[in-house]
N, C-alpha and C positions, 0 to 999 in steps of 0.2 A: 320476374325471373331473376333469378342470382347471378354474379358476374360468371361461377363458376359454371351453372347452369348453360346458361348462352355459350360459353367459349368453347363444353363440350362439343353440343350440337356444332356448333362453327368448325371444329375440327375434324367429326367424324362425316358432315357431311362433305366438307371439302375431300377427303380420301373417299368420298361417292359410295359408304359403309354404308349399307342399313344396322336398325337399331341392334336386329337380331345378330347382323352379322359382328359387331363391335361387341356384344354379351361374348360369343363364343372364341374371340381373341383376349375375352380379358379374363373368362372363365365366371362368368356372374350369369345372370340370368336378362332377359329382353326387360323383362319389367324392372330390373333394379334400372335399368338406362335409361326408359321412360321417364322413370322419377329420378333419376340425376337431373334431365333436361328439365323437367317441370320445375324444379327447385323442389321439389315434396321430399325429396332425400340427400345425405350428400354421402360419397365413400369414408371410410375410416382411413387414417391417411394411409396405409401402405397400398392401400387401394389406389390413391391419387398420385402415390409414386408411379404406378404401376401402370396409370395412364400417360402419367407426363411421359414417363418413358417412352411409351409403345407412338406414342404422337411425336416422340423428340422433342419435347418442350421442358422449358421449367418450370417450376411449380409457382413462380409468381407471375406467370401468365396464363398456365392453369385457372388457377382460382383469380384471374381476374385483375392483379394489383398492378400490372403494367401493359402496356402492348406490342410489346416487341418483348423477342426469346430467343437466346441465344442456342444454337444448334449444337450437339456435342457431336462431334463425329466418331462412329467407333473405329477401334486401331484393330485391327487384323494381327496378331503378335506375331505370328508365323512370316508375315511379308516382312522383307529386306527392309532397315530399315532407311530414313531418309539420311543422307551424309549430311547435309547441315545440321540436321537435330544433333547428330552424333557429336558433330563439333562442338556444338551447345555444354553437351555432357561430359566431353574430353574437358572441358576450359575452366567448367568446375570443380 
């Protein structure tokens, strides 16, 4: 099994997904996810963008080349923003 293989599996079951239900969040089919995990196929990369994303990973933990991932948090643009940040950007 491929590192990328495993880590899938490792990620969608930790979010307690069935296979079916991870096809219909990524818009692919049950069997293309099958064979992600088997190693029998792999995404093209915007596919694997598309995973890293929805799992919040990055892509070199994705596919395997580290074990730790750094989390992106998304920013809400409309919320207030933080005044230390602002400070950050006034100094520049």
């Amino acid at each position: 099994m491929t590192s990328f293989a495993l880590r899938l599996k490792q990620l969608r079951t930790k979010k307690q997904l069935s296979q079916e239900e991870l096809a219909k969040e990524l818009g692919v089919s049950k069997s293309a996810i099958g064979m992600y995990e088997r190693g029998k196929r792999t995404p093209p990369y915007e596919s694997l963008e598309e995973i890293a994303d929805y799992f919040n990973v990055d892509m070199d933990f994705l596919m395997g080349r580290t074990d730790y991932t750094t989390r992106i948090e998304k920013m809400d643009l409309n919320e207030a923003p933080d005044p230390d940040f602002e400070v950050v950007f006034d100094a520049w």
